[in-house]
N, C-alpha and C positions, 0 to 999 in steps of 0.2 A: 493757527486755529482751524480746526477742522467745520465741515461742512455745517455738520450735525450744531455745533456751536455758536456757528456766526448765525444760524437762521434763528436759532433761540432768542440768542439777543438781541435779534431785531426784529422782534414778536410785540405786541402790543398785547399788556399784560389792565388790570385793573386798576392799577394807579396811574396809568398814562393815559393820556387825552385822546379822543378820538373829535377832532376839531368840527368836524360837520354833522356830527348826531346830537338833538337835546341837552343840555348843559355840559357837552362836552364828553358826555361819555354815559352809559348805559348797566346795569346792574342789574340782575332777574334776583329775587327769591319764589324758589319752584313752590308750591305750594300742592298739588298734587298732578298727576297723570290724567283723572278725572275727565272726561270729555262727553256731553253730546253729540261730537262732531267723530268721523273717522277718517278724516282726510290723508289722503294718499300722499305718503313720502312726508309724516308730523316726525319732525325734529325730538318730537320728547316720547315719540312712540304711543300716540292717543291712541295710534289704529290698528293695538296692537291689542293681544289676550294679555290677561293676569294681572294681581294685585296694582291696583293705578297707584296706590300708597297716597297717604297725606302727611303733611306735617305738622305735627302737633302747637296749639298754642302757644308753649315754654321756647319750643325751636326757634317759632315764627318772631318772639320776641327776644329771642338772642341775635337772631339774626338782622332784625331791624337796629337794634342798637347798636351792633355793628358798625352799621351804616352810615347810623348818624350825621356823621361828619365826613360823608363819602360828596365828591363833591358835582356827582352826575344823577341821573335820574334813577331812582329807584325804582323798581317794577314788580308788580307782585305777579305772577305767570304760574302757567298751567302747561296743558289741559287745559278744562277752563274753571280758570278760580272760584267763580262763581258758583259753584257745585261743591267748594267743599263745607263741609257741615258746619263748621263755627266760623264762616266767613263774615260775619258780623264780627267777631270779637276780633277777626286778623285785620279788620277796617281800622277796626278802635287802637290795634297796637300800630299799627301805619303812620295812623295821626301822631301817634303819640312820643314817635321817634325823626319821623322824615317828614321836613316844612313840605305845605302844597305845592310848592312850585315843582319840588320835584319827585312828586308822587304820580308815578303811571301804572294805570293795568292794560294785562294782554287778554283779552277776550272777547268771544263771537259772540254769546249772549246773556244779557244779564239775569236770563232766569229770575225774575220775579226783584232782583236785587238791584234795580236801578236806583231807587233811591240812597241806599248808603255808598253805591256808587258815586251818586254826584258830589253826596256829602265827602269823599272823601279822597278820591281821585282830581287830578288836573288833565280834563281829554288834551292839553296841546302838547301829555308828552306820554299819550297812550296810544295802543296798538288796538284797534278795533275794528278788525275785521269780519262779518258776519257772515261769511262764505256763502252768498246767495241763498241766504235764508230773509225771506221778507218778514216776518210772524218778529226774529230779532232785532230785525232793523227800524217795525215800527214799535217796539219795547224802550230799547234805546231812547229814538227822539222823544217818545212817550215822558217816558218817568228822569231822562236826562239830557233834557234838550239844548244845554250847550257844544255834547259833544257830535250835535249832528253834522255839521263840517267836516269833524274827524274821522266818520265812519265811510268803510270803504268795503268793498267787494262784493254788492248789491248785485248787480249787472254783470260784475266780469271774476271769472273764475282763479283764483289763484295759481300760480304757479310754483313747483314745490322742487329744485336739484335735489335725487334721493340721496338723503345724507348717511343711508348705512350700504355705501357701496364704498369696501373698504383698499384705500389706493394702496395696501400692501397683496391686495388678492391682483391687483393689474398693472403695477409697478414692479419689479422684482430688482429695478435697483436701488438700491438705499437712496444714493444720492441725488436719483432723478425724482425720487421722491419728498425730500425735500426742495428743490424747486418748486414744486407745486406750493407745498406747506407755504414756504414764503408769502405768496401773495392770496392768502387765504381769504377770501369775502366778509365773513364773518369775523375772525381776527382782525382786521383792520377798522371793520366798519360797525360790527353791531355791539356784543353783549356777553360778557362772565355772569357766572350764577351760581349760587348761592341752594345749595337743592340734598335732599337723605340721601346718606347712602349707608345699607345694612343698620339702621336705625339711627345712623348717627349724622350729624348737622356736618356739611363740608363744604369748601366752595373748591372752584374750579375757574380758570381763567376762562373758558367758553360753555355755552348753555352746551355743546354738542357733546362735549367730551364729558360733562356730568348728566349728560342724559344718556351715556353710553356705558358709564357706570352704574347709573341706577338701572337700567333695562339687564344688563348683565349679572347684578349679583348676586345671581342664584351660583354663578359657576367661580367654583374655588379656584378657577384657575385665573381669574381677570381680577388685579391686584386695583385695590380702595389706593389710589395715590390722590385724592382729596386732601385737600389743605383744613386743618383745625379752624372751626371761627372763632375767633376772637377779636378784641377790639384792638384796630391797626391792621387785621390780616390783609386788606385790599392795598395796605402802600409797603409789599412783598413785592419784591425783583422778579427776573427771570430766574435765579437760583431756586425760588418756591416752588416752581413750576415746572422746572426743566422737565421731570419725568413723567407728567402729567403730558406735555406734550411729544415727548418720544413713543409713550404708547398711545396715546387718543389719537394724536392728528395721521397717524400713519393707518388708525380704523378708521377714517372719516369721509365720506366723497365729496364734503364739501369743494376742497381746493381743486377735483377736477371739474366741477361746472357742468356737470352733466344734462344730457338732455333733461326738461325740467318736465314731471309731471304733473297735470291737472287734479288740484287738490279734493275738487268734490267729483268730477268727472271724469275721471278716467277708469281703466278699466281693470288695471291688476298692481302690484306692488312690484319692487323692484328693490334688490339686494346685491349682497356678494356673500361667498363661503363663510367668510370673517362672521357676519352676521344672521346668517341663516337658522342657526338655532332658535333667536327669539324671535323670526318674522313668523308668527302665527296670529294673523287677522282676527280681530276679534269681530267685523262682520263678515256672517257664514258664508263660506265658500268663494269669496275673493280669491284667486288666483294669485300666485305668488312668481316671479321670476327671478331667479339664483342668476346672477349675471355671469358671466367667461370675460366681458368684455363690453366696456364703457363708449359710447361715442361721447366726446367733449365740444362743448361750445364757449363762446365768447359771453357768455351772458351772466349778469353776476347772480351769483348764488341769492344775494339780500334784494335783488329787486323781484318781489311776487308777485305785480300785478303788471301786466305788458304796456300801462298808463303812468306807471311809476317809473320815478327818475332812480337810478341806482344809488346807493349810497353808501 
């Protein structure tokens, strides 16, 4: 069995357990790009120029029914959800497919939407982080005061490993690139998703690698390997996937663990060649740096906040 093989199939795909996350495992439906926020080094490219994209109602409810019978927490994710226009009606398709227990959102503010927030999320398996904005934080307790215990990054700033510093622009061996892949942070620990690509509904074993398709496909030469949704697509092996992670995970910096940028505070963006085309900051005149070369640390990619336990 070659390199390229054994790290495949010992990849942690959507239908396998991630034992210490939320009901065992995690599932995003992207719902748009959309953000208030442009934090430095966003996974899905907030802090980037051009179309943020939404996904339509029809999508949102193919995709939820999907899920149905997914047996980990569903997550409605962004950007931030909250800003897309008939987020009310994607509340009502949430309820209408995925029990509360494992209904999460990922968002910093809820924009005026706290209440069908509470009505329809479960904070103990949401992501709500408010990036040291206070104006969200007291929204939040405001209009959904259960999930005040869950909210986090008031006081301390995010940290973000820039995930488009691609280990094929600073690896040039295949196989030592793989190594890396293997012990991937997010593969092991976080979350697949569920996210458009060139109008069409697809999912993707990792939020990174469909948000690296979506930010890409303006260019014909970065191949849609997005899986069809339909119902059963998430209990699909590593054979669904293979190609999706032969070309994503080798564009990704996640598995080198790069020094982590401060999400609202810092002071320029950080890439490599691979990605350099779409790093065009959508706030004016941020500073962009094209990397040569990565320093790496021991720090996992999923733990953002330097209080947080890794996961």
């Amino acid at each position: 069995m070659s390199v390229a093989d054994d790290v495949i199939n010992s990849m942690v795909y959507p239908k396998d357990g991630r034992p210490f996350i939320w009901h065992g495992g995690i599932l995003q439906i992207w719902v748009t790009r959309a953000c208030d926020k442009a934090c430095f080094g966003c996974t899905q490219g907030s802090n980037l120029r051009g179309n943020p994209g939404l996904i339509t109602t029809e999508q949102f409810e193919r995709a939820a029914a999907s899920l149905s019978d997914y047996f980990g927490v569903v997550g409605m994710f962004g950007g931030n959800p909250a800003l897309h226009p008939r987020f009310h009606d994607l509340c009502e398709i949430m309820r209408r497919h995925i029990p509360y227990e494992r209904r999460g959102l990922w968002c910093n503010h809820p924009r005026g939407k706290g209440a069908i927030c509470r009505e329809t999320f479960n904070p103990e398996v949401s992501n709500l982080n408010v990036h040291m904005d206070q104006e969200a934080h007291d929204e939040f307790t405001r209009d959904w005061p259960e999930c005040r215990h869950r909210l986090k990054g008031l006081n301390e700033d995010a940290l973000h490993t820039p995930p488009f510093t691609a280990l094929i622009d600073h690896y040039p061996d295949e196989d030592d690139r793989w190594g890396k892949i293997r012990g991937c942070d997010i593969n092991r620990n976080w979350s697949a998703m569920i996210c458009v690509v060139r109008a069409e509904l697809r999912a993707y074993f990792c939020e990174i690698a469909g948000a690296q398709a979506m930010l890409h496909a303006g260019d014909p030469e970065w191949p849609d390997l997005g899986v069809p949704v339909e119902p059963g697509w998430w209990r699909k092996g590593a054979k669904a996937y293979a190609e999706q992670v032969k070309w994503h995970c080798h564009r990704c910096g996640i598995p080198m663990r790069a020094d982590p940028v401060l999400a609202v505070g810092d002071s320029h963006e950080k890439c490599s060649p691979t990605h350099a085309p779409i790093y065009r900051p959508k706030t004016k005149n941020r500073p962009v740096v094209v990397l040569d070369e990565v320093h790496e640390t021991d720090r996992f990619a999923t733990q953002y906040l330097s209080t947080e336990a890794a996961r």
